[in-house]
LONULUM-881153 format. One record per atom (N, C-alpha, C): residue number from 1; residue in one letter; atom name; x, y, z. Coordinates in steps of 0.1 Angstrom, whole numbers, plus 5000, padded with zeros to 4 digits. Example, Ala and Ser with C-alpha at 12.3 -4.5 7.8 and 13.67 -1.06 7.14 Angstrom:
BEGIN
PT     i   aa   at     xx     yy     zz
PT     1    A    N   5132   4943   5078
PT     1    A   CA   5123   4955   5078
PT     1    A    C   5132   4967   5078
PT     2    S    N   5128   4978   5071
PT     2    S   CA   5137   4989   5071
PT     2    S    C   5129   5000   5079
END
This chain:
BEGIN
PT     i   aa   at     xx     yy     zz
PT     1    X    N   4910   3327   9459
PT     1    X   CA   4907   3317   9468
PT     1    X    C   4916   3318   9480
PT     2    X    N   4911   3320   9491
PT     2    X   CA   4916   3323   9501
PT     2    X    C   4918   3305   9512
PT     3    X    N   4929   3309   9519
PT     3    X   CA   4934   3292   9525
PT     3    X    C   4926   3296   9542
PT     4    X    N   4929   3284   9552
PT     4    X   CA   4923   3282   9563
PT     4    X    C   4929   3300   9572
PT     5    X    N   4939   3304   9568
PT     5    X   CA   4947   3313   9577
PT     5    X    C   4938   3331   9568
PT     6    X    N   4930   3328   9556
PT     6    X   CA   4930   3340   9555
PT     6    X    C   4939   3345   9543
PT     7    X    N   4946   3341   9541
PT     7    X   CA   4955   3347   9530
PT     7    X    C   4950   3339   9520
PT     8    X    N   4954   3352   9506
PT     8    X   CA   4948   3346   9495
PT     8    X    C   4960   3343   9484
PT     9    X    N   4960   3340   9473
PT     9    X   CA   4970   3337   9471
PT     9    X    C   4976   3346   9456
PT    10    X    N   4987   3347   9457
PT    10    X   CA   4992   3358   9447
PT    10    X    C   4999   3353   9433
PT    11    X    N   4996   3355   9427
PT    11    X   CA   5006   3352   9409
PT    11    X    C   5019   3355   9411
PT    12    X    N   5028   3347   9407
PT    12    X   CA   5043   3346   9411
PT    12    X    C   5045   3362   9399
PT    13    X    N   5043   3362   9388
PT    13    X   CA   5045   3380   9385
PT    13    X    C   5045   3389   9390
PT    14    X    N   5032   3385   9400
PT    14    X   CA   5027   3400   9406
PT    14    X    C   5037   3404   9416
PT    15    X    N   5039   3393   9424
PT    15    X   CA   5053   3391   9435
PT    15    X    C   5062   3399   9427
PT    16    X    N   5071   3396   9413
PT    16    X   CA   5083   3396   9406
PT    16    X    C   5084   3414   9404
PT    17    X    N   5071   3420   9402
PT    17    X   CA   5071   3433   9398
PT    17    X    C   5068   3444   9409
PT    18    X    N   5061   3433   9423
PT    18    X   CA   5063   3440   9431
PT    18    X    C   5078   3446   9432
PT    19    X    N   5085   3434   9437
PT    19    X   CA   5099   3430   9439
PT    19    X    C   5108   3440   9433
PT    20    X    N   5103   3438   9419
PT    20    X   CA   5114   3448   9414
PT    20    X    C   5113   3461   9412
PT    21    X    N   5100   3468   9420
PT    21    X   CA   5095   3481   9421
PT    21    X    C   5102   3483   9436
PT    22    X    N   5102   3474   9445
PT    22    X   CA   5114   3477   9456
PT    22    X    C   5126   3479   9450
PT    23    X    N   5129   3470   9446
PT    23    X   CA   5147   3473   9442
PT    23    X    C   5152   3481   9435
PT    24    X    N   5146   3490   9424
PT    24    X   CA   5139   3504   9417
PT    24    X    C   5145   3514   9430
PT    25    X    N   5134   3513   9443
PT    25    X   CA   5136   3526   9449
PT    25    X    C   5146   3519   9460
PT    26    X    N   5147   3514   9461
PT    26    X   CA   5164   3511   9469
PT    26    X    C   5178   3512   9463
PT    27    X    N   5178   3514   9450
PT    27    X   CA   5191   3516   9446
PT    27    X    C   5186   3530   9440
PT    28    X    N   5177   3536   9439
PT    28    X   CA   5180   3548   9443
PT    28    X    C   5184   3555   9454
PT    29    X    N   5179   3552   9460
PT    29    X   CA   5181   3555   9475
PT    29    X    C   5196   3553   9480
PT    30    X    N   5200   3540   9472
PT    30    X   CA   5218   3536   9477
PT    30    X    C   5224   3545   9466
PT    31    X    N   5221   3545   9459
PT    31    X   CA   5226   3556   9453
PT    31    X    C   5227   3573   9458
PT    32    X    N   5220   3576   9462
PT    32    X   CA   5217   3592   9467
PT    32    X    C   5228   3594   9482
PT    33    X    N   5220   3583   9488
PT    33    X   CA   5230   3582   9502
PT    33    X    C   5246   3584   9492
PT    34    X    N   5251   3576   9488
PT    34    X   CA   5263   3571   9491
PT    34    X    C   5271   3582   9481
PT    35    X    N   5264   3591   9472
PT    35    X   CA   5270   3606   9465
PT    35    X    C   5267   3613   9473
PT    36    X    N   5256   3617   9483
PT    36    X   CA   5254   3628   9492
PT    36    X    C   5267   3635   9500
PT    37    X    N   5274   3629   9505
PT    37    X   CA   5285   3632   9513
PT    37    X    C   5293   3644   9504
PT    38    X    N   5295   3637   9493
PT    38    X   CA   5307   3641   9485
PT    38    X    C   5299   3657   9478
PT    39    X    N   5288   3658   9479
PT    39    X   CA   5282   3673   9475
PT    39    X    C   5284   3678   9488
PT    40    X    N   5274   3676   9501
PT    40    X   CA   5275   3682   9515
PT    40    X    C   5288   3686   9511
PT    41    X    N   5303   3681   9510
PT    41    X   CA   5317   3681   9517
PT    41    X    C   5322   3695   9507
PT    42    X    N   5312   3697   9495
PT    42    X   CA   5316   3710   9490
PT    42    X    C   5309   3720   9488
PT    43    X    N   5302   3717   9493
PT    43    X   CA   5291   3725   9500
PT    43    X    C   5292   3734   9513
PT    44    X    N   5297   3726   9525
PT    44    X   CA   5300   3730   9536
PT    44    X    C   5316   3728   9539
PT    45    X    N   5326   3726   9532
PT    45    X   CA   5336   3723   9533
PT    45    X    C   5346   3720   9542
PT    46    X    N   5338   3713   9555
PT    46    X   CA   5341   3709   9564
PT    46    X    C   5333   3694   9564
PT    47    X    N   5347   3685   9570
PT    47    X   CA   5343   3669   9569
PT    47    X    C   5330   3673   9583
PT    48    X    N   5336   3680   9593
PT    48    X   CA   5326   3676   9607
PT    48    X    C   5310   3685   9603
PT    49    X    N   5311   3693   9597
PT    49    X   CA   5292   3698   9589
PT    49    X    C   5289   3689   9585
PT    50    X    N   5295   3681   9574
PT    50    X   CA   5289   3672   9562
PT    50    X    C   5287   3659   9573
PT    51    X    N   5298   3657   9584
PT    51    X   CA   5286   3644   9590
PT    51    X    C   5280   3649   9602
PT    52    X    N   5275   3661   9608
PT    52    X   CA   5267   3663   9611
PT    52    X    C   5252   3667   9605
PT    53    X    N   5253   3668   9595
PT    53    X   CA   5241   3669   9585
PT    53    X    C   5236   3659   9582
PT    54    X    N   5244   3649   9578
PT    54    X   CA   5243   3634   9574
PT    54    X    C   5236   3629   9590
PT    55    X    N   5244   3628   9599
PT    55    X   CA   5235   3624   9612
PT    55    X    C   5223   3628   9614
PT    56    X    N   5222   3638   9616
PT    56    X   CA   5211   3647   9619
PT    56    X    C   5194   3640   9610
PT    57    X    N   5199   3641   9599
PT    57    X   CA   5189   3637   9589
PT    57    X    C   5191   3624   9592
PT    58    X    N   5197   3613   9593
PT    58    X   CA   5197   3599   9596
PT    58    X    C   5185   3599   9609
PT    59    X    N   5189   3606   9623
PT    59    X   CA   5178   3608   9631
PT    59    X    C   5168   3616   9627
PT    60    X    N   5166   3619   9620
PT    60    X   CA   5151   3628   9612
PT    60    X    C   5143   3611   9608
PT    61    X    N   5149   3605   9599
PT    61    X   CA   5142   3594   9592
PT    61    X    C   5138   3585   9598
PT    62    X    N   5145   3588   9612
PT    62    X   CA   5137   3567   9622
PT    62    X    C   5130   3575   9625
PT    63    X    N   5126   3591   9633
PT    63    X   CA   5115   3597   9640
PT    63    X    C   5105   3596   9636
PT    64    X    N   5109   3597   9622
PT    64    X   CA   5095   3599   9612
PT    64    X    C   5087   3585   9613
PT    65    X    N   5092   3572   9611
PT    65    X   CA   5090   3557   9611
PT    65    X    C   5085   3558   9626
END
């Protein structure tokens, strides 16, 4: 059943599992970010590669959006 605006109305579950299917790939994601450095840094073993890499790809990701 849809209201005067058009929107219809959603089961508080369906919201809850959306929700927690975001929060799923965001702490993956905070996860990956925040160990990445520390692989790049032995990897390229220089701090100024490892945050040039890290930038570089940070501007890759808004371009994309």
């Amino acid at each position: 059943m849809s209201d005067a605006n058009g929107f219809s109305f959603v089961p508080l579950y369906k919201l809850m599992g959306f929700v927690k299917g975001l929060f799923a790939v965001q702490t993956f994601r905070g996860s990956t970010w925040a160990t990445l450095p520390l692989y790049l840094k032995e990897l390229t073993g220089s701090k100024l590669a490892t945050g040039m890499i890290i930038t570089d790809s940070a501007i890759e990701r808004i371009s994309i959006v």
